[in-house]
Structures are given as C-alpha cells and as structure tokens.
C-alpha positions, 0 to 999 in steps of 0.5 A: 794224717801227718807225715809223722806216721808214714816216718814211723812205718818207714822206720819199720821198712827201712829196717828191714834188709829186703836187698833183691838177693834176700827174701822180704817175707819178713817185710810182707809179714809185717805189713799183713799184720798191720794190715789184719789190725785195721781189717784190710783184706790182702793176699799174697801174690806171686809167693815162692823161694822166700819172697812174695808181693802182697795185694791189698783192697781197701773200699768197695769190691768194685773195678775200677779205683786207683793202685799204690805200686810200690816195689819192697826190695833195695839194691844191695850196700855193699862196698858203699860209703855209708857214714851210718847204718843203711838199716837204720833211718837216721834223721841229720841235717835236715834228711832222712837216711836209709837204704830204701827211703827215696827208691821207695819205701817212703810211697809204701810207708805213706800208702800205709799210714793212710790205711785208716783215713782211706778207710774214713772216706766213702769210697766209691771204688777201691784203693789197692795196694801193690808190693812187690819183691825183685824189681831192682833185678827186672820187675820180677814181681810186677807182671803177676801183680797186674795178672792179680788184679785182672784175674780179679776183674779189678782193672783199675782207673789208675796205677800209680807207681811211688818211683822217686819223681820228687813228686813231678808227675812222669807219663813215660820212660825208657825199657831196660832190655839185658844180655850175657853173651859168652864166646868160647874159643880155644885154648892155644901158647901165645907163640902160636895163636894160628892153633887156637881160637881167641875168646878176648878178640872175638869178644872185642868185634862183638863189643865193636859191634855193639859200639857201632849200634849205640852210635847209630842210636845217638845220630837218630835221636828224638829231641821231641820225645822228652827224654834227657838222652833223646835215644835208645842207649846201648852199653857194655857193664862187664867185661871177662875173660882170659887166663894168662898173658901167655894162653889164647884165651879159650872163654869171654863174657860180656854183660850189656843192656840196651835202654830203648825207647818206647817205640824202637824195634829191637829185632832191626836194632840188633840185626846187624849184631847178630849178622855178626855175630854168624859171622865170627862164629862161621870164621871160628869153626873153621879152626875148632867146631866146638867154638860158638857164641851164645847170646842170652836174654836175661830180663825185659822191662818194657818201656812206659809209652806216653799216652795221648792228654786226652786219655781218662786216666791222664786227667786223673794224672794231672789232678792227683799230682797237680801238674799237667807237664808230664816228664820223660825219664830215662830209667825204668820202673814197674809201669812199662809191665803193668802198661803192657797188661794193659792198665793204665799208668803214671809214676809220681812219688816222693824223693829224688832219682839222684838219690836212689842206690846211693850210699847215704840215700836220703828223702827230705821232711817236705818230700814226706809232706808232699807224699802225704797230700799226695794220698789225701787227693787219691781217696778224694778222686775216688769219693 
C-alpha cells in the first residue's frame, strides 16, 4: 500500500470545511460510505447538534487490539494568510497544503487507505478506527469514544493518537485546563469613583493574581519531566472590559487557561486565587451588594501521564514507532481523556506540531511514506 492512496483520501478530508463551529456529518458520511464498500461495520458515537464521531471494527469481534484516534475537526482559517485555498490540497515545493493536512487529517487518511490491507491480514485482534468531531474546542468527542469502546467490552491493547509528532513516539503531555471569570461592578462618573465599584481594576488584582501563580510555577520547575517548559504554565487569552474613558467600568472578563502537569494538584494551585478572589468581592459589596465575581470552567483535558517502560502496552509503543525514546509535549491531545478511562496510550503520527493552525499548514511526501509504514507495522503486531 503506497502512500499515494492516503494522498487521495485526503484530498477528499481536506476538502471538507469540518472548522469545530460547523458540523462534520458530511465527512462522517463519506467515510461510512467508503467504509459500507469495503464491508467495515462502524457506528455512529456521540451523535447530536450536527456532528458526531464514527467507530469502526476492522478483524475479530475480540477485545483487545489497537485503536487509530484521529480527530475530523480543524481550527477555523479565518483572518490567516493562506496564499491558496485551505479547502484545497495544493502539492508545491515539495509540500503538501491544507487546512488539516498536519493537525490531522493525513493519520485518518492512512488509517483509511489501509482498510483493505488491514483486511488481507489474519488478525488476530481487531484494528478500530476512532473519529472524532470538537477536539480542537477541549476533546468533546473523546470521552464518549472511550465509553464506546468500553460499553463494548473492546478495551484495546493500544490507542494511538495520529496528533503531528512527526512520526516520534510521545508517552506524555500536559493538560489543558480553561476559565471565564467575569467581574461586575458598578457604573460611576470618573469624577467620582468613590460612588461605583471598578470592574477593570478588580479584574487587574485578579489578573496580579494569576501572575503571581504562573511565577510560583516557573520557580518549581521539573527539568527531569521531559517537557520543553518543565512547569505548569498559566496565561491570561482575553482580556474586556469597560465602556468610556470617563465611566467606571461596571463589567470585566477574562478568558485564561492553565497547562498543567500530569501530576499537579489544581485545587492547591489555585487556592491562593480564589482566596482572593473572596476577598475583592467581600471589599466590592461594601459598595454595591449586587457586585460579584464569577469564575467558570469551561473545559478540561487531562494531561497524558508517562507510564513506566516496562508497561505492556509501552513495548508495543516502541515496536509500532520504532523508537524507544518517548518524548514530552507541552500541548495536549485526546490521549489524556482516553488515559483517564483507563485505556492505554501513545501519540505518534505523521506532520509537524510547528505546522498545526498555520496558515499555509503543509505535511511532506516522506511524512506520508512514514504514516504508511507506520499502519504496516500496526496490522503485523496484531497478526
């Protein structure tokens, strides 16, 4: 099986406008149709307000096996400099360019131009295929995924997770954790800010807050985790608020996130926070009852935790990417959800991470070439 087929498949994916705010089912359908003509039973996961992720079986009814996770949504192109259409796949230069082809539609497109080589082999335990929609707004989809495949007594030997690793094998990542906190004061003349509560300012100590937790992260740093930034990271995204110069801002928002580690405890990192957060707002009603602070969670990723190299499913890591260095990676991926459901996990997949929500995002031929060999070894560890 050449790399030339999965060129074609993705030609297909690419063209497809799966931005997370849009639905898929036009994707989803295309690959069930492709699937229906080569027999592969699948089912539909997850389905509801114009999305859904598909799961395919291919081999023996069995448990156990190895899972292609592949997420079928992309970050939007708007505003982005593409000097041709992101809908497109446009080979130039020795590249290939589309919205999706490194963050990561080439792993669906190799997973599904083996289908009938899969299908060749005398598996032993099956080969499943995992798409999923929304993990670009917090891996939405993953979580029932991984309920799928254990509601079907399926737990696998291995999922692996196609993210852009440039075909390195990584065992752990960091968690994406994301808040809104909205302050609402109230509204006063400039001339006279005694008379209102000041949303801006308090959001300014909050913000001095946040800053003074990001700066206790960076002094505890892990050099022997393995990751670029060896620290849980805090950072502020979005910043609003105010009306006019001259009004005492009644409203404030900030968006934030924190990238933890593995391991950190969130509730004590954020304690010194939310202490303060009581106390602005114990200070703001003395002026106006009705002004508060509201924090809210808006998503959770768990981070991947390393497992030990010994670990069963670790040893089949190695041989499927042939490398036995895993890496750290500070971004993360589906694997922490599907982690914590208790399957085990790797990310390996064709492309660069330097590429994904670029404008011009571009995989290489030999990425492809890899991906390919990459899907052989899968169906000969199952054989």
């Amino acid at each position: 099986m050449s790399a030339s087929a999965a060129l074609d498949i993705l030609r297909q994916l690419v063209a497809f406008p799966t931005v997370s705010s849009e639905s898929n089912l036009h994707l989803i359908e295309w690959v069930e149709q492709f699937l229906d003509q080569r027999h592969v039973p699948h089912w539909r996961v997850n389905e509801a307000n114009g999305k859904s992720s598909l799961l395919a079986r291919i081999g023996p009814d069995v448990a156990g096996g190895i899972v292609l996770s592949g997420h079928t949504d992309v970050v939007p192109v708007k505003d982005q400099p593409w000097t041709s259409d992101p809908f497109t796949l446009t080979e130039r230069d020795g590249k290939i360019y589309g919205r999706g082809t490194a963050d990561m539609k080439t792993f669906v497109a190799l997973a599904m131009a083996h289908t009938e080589y899969f299908q060749q082999q005398p598996l032993t335990k099956p080969i499943w295929f995992a798409f999923s929609h929304d993990e670009e707004i917090g891996c939405l989809g993953a979580a029932p995924m991984a309920n799928a495949l254990l509601e079907n007594n399926s737990k696998p030997a291995l999922v692996v997770i196609g993210e852009p690793t440039d075909m390195q094998l990584v065992g752990a990542h960091k968690g994406i954790i994301s808040f809104e906190t909205i302050v609402t004061g109230r509204e006063a003349h400039s001339s006279m800010p005694e008379q209102g509560v000041n949303a801006v300012m308090i959001m300014g100590e909050l913000i001095s807050s946040l800053n003074k937790i990001a700066e206790q992260c960076r002094k505890k740093n892990d050099p022997l985790s393995g990751f670029p930034s060896p620290y849980t990271t805090v950072h502020v995204g979005v910043v609003e608020g105010g009306t006019a110069r001259n009004i005492i801002p009644r409203h404030a928002r900030i968006l934030w996130e924190i990238r933890p580690l593995p391991a950190e405890d969130i509730d004590a990192l954020l304690a010194p926070f939310h202490a303060r957060v009581a106390q602005l707002q114990t200070t703001m009603q003395k002026t106006d009852l009705d002004a508060h602070i509201v924090t809210r969670q808006l998503t959770h990723v768990h981070g991947l935790k390393s497992e030990k190299p010994d670990a069963t499913h670790i040893a089949l890591a190695y041989r499927l990417a042939k490398s036995n260095q895993p890496l750290a990676v500070s971004y993360g991926t589906e694997g922490g959800v599907f982690q914590h459901h208790g399957l085990p996990v790797i990310i390996c997949g064709p492309g660069s991470i330097d590429q994904a929500h670029q404008p011009d995002e571009f995989i290489t031929p030999n990425q492809l070439e890899l991906g390919a060999a990459f899907m052989r070894r899968v169906a000969d560890a199952l054989i």
